[in-house]
C-alpha angles and dihedrals in degrees: 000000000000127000112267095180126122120248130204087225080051100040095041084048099048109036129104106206111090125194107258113274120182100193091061114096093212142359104271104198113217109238124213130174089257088062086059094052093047090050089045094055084049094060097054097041078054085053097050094046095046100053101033091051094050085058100050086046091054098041088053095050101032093053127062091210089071106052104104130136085253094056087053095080090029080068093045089049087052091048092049088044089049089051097053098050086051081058091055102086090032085050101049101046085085087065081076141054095273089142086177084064110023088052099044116092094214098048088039095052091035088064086065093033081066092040095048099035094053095036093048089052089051094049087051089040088059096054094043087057091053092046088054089044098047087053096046095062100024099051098009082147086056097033107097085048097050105036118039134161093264096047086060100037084059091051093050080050102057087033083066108047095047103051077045079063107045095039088056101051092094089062098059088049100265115127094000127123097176112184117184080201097057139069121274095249133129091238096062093029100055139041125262088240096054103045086056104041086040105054106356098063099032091053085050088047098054090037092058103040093044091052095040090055097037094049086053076048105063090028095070094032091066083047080055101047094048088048121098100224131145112304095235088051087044095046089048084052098055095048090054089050091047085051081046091055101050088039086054095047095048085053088052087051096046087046096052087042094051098035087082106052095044094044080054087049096048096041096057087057093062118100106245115040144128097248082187097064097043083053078066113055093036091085096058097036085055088066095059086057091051086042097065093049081060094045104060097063083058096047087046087054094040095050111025118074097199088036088053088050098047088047088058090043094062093035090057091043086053081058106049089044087058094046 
């Protein structure tokens, strides 16, 4: 087996983070081969999430099916995952030696405002699911009355403008700490506060609130599944538990995918540590955050019956149209 341990000549050849040097006119990033087959995963990552998530864009609005309130912030999930495969090329060009973007304050920040604005939709998409979910079992009796497709669509909306805000704090100078000599990397162009506050906490937050609700879901859904109640009420039951699984199962995902990123985040704010060798792994810990953005569109096919037809539907149309 080959030897998978980091050197100091590897590690020294292929990071990125560099030591301050005022005489330099710009950060210069060292490239490796390792740094081409990072960007190259990326890319295809980019690729996967791109087109699954316009499908699942298009199968939500195109079939009537598949117009619930719970498809709602699906659709708001898809539009923040899309968003964040279009981010891929743009993102990974600072791997490289582009000076016009990596030195300029407004291409450099722009890079995070991406990363934090469709990170943070997805975060908030997620909560508003549990919440429907929660609803849905817990009060199905009461749910078309409380929760109802204007009353999400309202909540997708404020969930937008304000992450639009508070992403785009560092671009009117709060929270930024923007330095032409240093790296393009969230670490050196925003504040320790705001990162945090930005991403860390908002990651714990949704974290806390979707386990919380989907723990007192499945909770009552197994109460449901040992009553004895109607068939018709029973069966309705079992079809919101089944949406509350896959749902589940997409927040695990967006959690493993995001555990990474933010445990690299954190960790470069702790006095202490090699700042070199957690350069390194960034890279790779960045895919898993692409990753999870690919992945949904799967889980949504896999678990969802309507979602797994309208998905054939527009892959046979593809196919008659390239006939």
């Amino acid at each position: 087996m080959p030897n998978t341990s980091i050197g100091n000549d590897s590690l020294e050849a292929y990071t990125n983070v560099t030591p301050y040097n005022p005489s330099e006119e710009c950060f210069h990033p060292h490239i490796s081969r390792t740094i081409f087959v990072v960007a190259l995963l990326d890319i295809v990552l980019s690729v996967a999430t791109v087109g699954g998530n316009v499908m699942v864009i298009f199968a939500v609005m195109r079939y009537r099916q598949l117009h619930s309130v719970t498809n709602v912030f699906i659709l708001a999930l898809a539009a923040a995952d899309l968003l964040v495969g279009l981010n891929v090329p743009y993102y990974i060009l600072f791997y490289f030696d582009f000076r016009e973007l990596a030195c300029h304050r407004i291409s450099c920040l722009l890079r995070y405002w991406f990363t934090i604005y469709a990170g943070g939709c997805s975060m908030l998409s997620l909560i508003g699911v549990a919440v429907d979910r929660y609803i849905a079992i817990l009060h199905p009796l009461s749910y078309h009355r409380m929760v109802r497709n204007r009353y999400a669509s309202l909540y997708v909306l404020v969930v937008w403008l304000s992450m639009g805000v508070v992403s785009s704090l560092p671009l009117i100078g709060i929270g930024e700490t923007f330095d032409p000599s240093r790296e393009c990397d969230l670490y050196y162009t925003h504040t320790k506060e705001y990162a945090l506050a930005a991403v860390a906490s908002l990651v714990l937050l949704t974290f806390i609130v979707t386990t919380s609700l989907y723990s007192v879901i499945f909770k009552a859904a197994w109460r449901h599944k040992r009553a004895v109640v109607a068939l018709d009420f029973n069966h309705k039951i079992r079809q919101e538990t089944k949406t509350a699984r896959m749902m589940a199962l997409v927040m695990g995902v967006n959690f493993l995918g995001f555990l990474p990123y933010l445990t690299v985040i954190t960790m470069r704010y702790l006095d202490g540590m090699n700042q070199e060798r957690i350069g390194f792994f960034k890279p790779f810990v960045v895919c898993c955050y692409f990753g999870k953005s690919a992945i949904n569109p799967v889980i949504y096919g896999w678990k969802n019956k309507e979602f797994r037809t309208a998905f054939r539907r527009i892959a046979s149309f593809r196919r008659n149209v390239n006939k």
